[in-house]
C-alpha positions, 0 to 999 in steps of 0.5 A, spaced: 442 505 444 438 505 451 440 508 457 440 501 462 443 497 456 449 502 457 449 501 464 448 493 463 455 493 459 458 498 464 456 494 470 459 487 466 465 492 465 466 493 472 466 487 475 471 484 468 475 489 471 474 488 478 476 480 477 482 481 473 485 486 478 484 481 483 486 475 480 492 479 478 494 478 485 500 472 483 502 475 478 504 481 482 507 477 487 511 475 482 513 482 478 514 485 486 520 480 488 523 480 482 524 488 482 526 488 490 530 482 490 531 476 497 529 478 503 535 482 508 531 482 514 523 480 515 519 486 519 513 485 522 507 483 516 500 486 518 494 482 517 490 485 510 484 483 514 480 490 513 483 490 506 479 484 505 473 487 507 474 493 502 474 488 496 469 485 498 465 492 499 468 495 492 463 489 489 457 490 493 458 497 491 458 495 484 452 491 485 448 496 489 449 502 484 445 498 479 438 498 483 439 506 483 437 510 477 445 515 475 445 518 470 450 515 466 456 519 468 455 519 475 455 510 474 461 510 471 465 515 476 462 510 482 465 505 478 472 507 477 471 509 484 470 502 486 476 500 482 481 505 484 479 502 490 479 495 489 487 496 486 488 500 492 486 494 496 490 490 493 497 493 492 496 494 500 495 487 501 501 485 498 506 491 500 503 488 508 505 481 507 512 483 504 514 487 509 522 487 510 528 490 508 530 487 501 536 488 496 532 493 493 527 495 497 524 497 503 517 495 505 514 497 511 507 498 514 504 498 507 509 503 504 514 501 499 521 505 498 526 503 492 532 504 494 534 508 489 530 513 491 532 514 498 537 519 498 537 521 506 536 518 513 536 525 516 539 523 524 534 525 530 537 529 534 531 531 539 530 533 546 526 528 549 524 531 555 518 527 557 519 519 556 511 520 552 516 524 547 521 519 548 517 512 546 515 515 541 522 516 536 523 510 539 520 506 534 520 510 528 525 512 523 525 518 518 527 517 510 527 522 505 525 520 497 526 524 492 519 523 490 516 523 496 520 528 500 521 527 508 517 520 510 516 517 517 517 510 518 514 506 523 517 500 526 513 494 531 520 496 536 526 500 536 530 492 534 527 493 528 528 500 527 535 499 528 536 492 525 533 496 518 537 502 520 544 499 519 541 496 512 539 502 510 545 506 511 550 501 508 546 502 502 549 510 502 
């Protein structure tokens, strides 16, 4: 077989692959909400403006390596690169649009916590000796999973901080 016709085909592969993880973004929604159950609290939902971008650069990156001569290793791992990159795109978009507090889970800042996966809520004692210092703790909150370990947690404003903290402690 010739070197450019592999190429071809892993370029058509990766733009198959591509598309698919894309048009699987309904499918997603759907499996997300039934796993995290009805909404407790709505938090601040971020704009997925940048995540958007990236996909669109996954493709042209896609599209860019088949002016270059790779060898063919290189080609693939620039192309699983743009695809891990396309899925993580993705799942960012979609953990941003869901933030808030559910049955099951907690979605915030593009972060997703089962709730089964939580197993602290460490209490902040700090001595806050400037208001820099202060502000700072105000709007954050710090869980522990036992996957992930210790996680710091930020919030648009200490209501939302405490409105999610007495959610959270009710799951203990």
């Amino acid at each position: 077989m010739n070197i450019d016709f592999i190429i071809s085909v892993i370029a058509i592969v990766s733009y198959i692959v591509g598309i698919v993880i894309v048009a699987s973004i309904p499918q997603r929604t759907k499996r997300l909400n039934t796993k995290i159950g009805s909404c407790l609290l709505p938090l601040e939902r971020s704009s997925s403006k940048l995540y958007i971008i990236a996909i669109i650069c996954c493709f042209i990156v896609i599209a860019l390596l088949r002016f270059r001569s790779f060898s063919i290793f290189v080609t693939v791992i620039l192309d699983i690169t743009c695809l891990l990159g396309l899925n993580l795109s993705v799942k960012e978009i979609l953990y941003r649009r869901a933030g808030g507090v559910y049955e099951n889970a907690l979605i915030t800042q593009g972060d997703l916590f089962y709730r089964e996966n939580i197993i602290a809520i460490p209490v902040l004692n700090y001595d806050k000796t400037t208001e820099t210092e202060e502000y700072a703790y105000k709007n954050t909150l710090k869980i522990v999973t036992d996957k992930g370990g210790e996680t710091w947690i930020g919030f648009a404003n200490a209501q939302e901080k405490e409105a999610t903290l007495k959610i959270v402690k009710a799951w203990f």
